[in-house]
matplotlib code that plots the C-alpha trace (Angstrom):
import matplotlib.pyplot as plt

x = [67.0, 65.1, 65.2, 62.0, 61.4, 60.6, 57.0, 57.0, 57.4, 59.6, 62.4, 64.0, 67.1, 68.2, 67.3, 68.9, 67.4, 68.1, 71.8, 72.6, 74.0, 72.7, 74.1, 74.4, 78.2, 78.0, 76.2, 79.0, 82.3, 81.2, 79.7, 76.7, 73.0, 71.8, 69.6, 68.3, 66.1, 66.5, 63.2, 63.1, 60.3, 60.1, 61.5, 65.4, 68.6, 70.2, 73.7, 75.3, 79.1, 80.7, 82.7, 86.0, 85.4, 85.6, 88.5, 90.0, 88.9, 90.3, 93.5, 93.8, 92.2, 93.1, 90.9, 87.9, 89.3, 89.1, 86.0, 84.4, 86.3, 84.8, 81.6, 81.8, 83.5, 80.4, 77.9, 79.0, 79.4, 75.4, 74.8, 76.8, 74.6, 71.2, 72.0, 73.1, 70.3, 67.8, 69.4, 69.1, 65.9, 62.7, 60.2, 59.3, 62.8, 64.0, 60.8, 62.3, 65.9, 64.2, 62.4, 65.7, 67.9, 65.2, 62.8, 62.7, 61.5, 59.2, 56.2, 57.1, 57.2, 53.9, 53.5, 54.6, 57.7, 58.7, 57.4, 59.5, 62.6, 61.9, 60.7, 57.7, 53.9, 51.9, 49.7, 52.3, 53.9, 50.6, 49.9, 53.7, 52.3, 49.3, 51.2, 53.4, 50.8, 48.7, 51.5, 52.5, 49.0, 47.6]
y = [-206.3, -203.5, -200.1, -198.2, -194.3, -192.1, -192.4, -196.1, -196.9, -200.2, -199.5, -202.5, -202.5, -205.6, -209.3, -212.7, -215.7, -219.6, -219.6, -216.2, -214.0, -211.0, -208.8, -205.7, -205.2, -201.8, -202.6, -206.4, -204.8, -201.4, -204.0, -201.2, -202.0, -202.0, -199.9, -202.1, -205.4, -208.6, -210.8, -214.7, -214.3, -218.4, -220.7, -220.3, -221.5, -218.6, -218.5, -216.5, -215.6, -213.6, -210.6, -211.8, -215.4, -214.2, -212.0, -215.6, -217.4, -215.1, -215.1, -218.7, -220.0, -218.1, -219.6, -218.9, -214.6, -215.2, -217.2, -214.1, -211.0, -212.4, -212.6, -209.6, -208.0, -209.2, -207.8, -204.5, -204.4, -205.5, -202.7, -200.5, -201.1, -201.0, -197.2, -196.8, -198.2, -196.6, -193.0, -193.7, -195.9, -196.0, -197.9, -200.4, -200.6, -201.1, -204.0, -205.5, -205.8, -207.7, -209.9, -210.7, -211.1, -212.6, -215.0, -217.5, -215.6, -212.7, -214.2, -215.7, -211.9, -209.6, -206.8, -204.2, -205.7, -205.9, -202.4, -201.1, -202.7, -200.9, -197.8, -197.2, -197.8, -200.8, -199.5, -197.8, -201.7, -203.0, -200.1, -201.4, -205.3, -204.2, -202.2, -205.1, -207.3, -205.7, -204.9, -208.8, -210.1, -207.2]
z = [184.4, 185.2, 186.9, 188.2, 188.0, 190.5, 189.1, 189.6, 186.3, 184.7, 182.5, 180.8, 180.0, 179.6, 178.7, 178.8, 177.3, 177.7, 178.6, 179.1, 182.0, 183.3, 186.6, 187.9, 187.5, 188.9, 192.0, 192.5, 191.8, 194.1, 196.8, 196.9, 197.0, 193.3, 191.6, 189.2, 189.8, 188.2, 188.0, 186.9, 184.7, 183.9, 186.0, 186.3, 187.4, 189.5, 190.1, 193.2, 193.9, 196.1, 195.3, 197.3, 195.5, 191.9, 192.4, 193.8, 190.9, 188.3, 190.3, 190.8, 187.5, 184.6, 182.0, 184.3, 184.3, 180.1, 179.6, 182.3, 180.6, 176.9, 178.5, 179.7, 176.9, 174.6, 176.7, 176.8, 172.8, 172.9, 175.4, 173.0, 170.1, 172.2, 172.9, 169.5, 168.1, 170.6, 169.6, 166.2, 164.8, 165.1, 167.4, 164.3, 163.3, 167.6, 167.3, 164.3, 165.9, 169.3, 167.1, 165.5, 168.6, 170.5, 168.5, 171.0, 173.6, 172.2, 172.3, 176.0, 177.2, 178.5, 176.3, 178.9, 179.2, 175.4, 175.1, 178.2, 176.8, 173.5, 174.9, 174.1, 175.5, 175.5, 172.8, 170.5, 170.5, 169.5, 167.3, 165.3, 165.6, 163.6, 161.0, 160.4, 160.6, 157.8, 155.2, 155.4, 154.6, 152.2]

ax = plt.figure().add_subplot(projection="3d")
ax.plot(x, y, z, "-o")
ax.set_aspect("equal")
plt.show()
């Protein structure tokens, strides 16, 4: 999910992986066009709802409102400690965490889009690659 700048530029700001959910909650719960995009990158199973048919499936099916409130619940803790950690480490140290959190798809992403979601440029990503590569074969 990504928004652009007035400038034209991609900002990521967020990912989801095999299995994984990812919406605009702003944009579905105001019923307003979003801001942001969301782009299949791979081929993808895309699941649509209606904002008068969730409401009716959290009224009428309760464990459906739990399962979606801990989804939910757990996403905005991960969105939580992006902003902390993107206030608070560095670019090599924000790298480190992705590779971490998402090993499975890291090398499955262009360049501009893991740099984007790290905030920083293409080159200063590469620039971190390199640095890691050289002090792990000496």
């Amino acid at each position: 999910m990504y928004a652009v700048d007035k400038n034209g530029k991609e900002h990521n700001i967020q990912l989801a992986a095999e299995n994984d959910w990812i919406t605009d909650l702003a944009s579905f719960y105001s019923e307003k066009p979003s801001q942001l995009y969301i782009e299949a990158i791979e081929p993808s199973l895309i699941l649509q709802i209606k904002h008068p048919d969730l409401l009716s499936l959290y009224i009428n099916h309760h464990k459906f409102d739990r399962n979606f409130r801990i989804i939910i619940e757990q996403k905005f803790i991960a969105l939580q400690n992006r902003v902390l950690q993107n206030i608070s480490s560095t670019a090599e140290e924000r790298y480190q965490s992705f590779l971490e959190q998402y090993p499975h798809i890291a090398n499955r992403l262009p360049n501009t889009q893991v740099a984007s979601y790290l905030g920083i440029t293409p080159e200063f990503l590469s620039k971190i690659r390199k640095d890691l590569s050289q002090r792990s074969n000496p």
